[in-house]
C-alpha positions in Angstrom: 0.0 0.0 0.0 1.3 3.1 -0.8 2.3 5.6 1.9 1.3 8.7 0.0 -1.1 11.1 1.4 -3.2 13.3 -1.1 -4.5 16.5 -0.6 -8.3 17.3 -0.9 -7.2 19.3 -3.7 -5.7 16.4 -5.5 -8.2 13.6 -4.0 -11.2 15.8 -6.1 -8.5 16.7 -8.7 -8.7 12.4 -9.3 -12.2 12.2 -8.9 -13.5 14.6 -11.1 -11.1 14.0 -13.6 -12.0 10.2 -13.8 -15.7 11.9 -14.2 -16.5 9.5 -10.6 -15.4 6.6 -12.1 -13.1 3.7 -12.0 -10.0 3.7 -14.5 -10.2 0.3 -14.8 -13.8 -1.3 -14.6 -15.5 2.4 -15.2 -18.0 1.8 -12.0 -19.0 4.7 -10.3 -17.3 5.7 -7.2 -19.9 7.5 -5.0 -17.7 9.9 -3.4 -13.9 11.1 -3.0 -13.7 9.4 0.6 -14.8 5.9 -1.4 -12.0 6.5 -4.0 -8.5 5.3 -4.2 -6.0 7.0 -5.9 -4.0 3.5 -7.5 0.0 3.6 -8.6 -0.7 1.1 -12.1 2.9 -0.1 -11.5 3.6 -0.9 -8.4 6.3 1.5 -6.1 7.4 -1.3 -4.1 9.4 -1.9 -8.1 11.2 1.2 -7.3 13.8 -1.0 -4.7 14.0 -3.7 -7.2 16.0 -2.1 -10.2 16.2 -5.0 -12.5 12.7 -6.1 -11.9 11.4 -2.3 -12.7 13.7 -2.1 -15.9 12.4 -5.4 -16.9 8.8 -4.0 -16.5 9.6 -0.6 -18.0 11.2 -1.9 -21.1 7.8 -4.2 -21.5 5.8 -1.1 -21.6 7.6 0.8 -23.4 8.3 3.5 -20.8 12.1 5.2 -19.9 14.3 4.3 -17.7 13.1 7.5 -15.4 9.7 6.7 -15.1 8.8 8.0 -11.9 6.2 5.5 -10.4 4.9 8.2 -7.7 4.0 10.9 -10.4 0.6 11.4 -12.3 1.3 9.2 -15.0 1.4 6.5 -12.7 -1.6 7.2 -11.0 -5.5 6.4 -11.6 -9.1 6.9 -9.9 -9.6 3.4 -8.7 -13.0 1.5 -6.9 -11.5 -0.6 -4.2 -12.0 -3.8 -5.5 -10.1 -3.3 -8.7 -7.1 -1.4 -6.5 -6.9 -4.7 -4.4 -6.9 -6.9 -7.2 -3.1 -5.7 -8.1 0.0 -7.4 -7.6 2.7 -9.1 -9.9 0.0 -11.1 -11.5 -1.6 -8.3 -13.0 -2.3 -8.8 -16.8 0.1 -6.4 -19.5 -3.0 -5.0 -20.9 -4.7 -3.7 -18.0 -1.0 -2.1 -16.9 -1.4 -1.1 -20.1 -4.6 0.3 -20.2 -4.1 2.0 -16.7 -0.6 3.6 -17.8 -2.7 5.5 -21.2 -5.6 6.5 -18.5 -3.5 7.9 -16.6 -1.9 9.9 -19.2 -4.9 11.5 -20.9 -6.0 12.9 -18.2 -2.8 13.8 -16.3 -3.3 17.2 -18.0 -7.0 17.8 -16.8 -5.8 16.4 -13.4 -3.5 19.5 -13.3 -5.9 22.3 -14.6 -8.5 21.0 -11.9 -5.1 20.7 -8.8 -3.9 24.6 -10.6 -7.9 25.4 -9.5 -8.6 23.5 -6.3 -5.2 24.6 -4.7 -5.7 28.4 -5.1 -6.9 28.8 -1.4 -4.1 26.2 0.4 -5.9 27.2 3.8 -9.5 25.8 2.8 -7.3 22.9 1.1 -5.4 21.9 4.6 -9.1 21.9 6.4 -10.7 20.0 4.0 -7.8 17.6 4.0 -8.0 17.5 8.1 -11.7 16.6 7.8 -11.6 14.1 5.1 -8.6 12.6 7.0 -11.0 12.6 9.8 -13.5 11.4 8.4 -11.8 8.5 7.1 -10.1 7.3 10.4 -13.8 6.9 11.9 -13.0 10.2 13.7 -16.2 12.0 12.7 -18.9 11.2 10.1 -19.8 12.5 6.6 -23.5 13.5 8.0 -22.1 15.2 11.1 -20.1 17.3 8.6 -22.9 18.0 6.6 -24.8 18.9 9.2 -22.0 21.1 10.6 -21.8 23.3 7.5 -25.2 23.2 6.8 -25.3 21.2 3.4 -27.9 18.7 2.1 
């Protein structure tokens, strides 16, 4: 699992640009907190050098492919993020890597947009983180700031 924290800002960023769905099976994903943000090749390749050149070289990518950046990254339902591993067929790498980069430039209009107010980005990042851990509930929030 993948020790990267994400931003409100680039948690909607996903979402939205994935128009709610999953990359891979194209299910809707009900909201932001229900969405996974999934690495298509894995970063645990990153302390395995001959395995990742083996697996860069089969798709095609160079050598300084940066498995944490955006083009690396998808909007993923839970059950197709934890149906990954070594096993995972070429074509749906494939087809992950080419979602990822067609909308890696939508992904950063919508960041460019969402991170123009950092303060209201580090609360809503507190309360989703919240809200994930169990700390607090979605209603509650709504209820707090008053929205249906």
């Amino acid at each position: 699992m993948s020790k990267q924290r994400y931003s409100f800002a680039e948690r909607r960023a996903y979402w939205e640009a994935f128009g709610h769905k999953c990359a891979y099976c194209g299910d809707p994903i009900e909201s932001q907190v229900a969405m996974e943000i999934d690495h298509v090749l894995n970063e645990a390749l990153g302390s395995r050098p001959l395995e990742l050149n083996g697996v860069l070289d089969r798709h095609g990518l160079p050598q300084n492919f940066d498995l944490a950046g955006r083009l690396n990254r998808v909007c993923a339902c839970k059950r197709c993020n934890s149906k990954k591993g070594a096993d995972r067929p070429i074509a749906l790498v494939d087809f992950g890597l080419k979602a990822a980069r067609r909308k890696t430039p939508l992904i950063e209009e919508l960041l460019a947009k969402y991170r123009s107010d950092a303060k209201v980005d580090d609360a809503l990042s507190q309360v989703g983180m919240a809200v994930e851990s169990g700390g607090t509930t979605r209603e509650y929030v709504a209820a707090f700031l008053e929205i249906e």
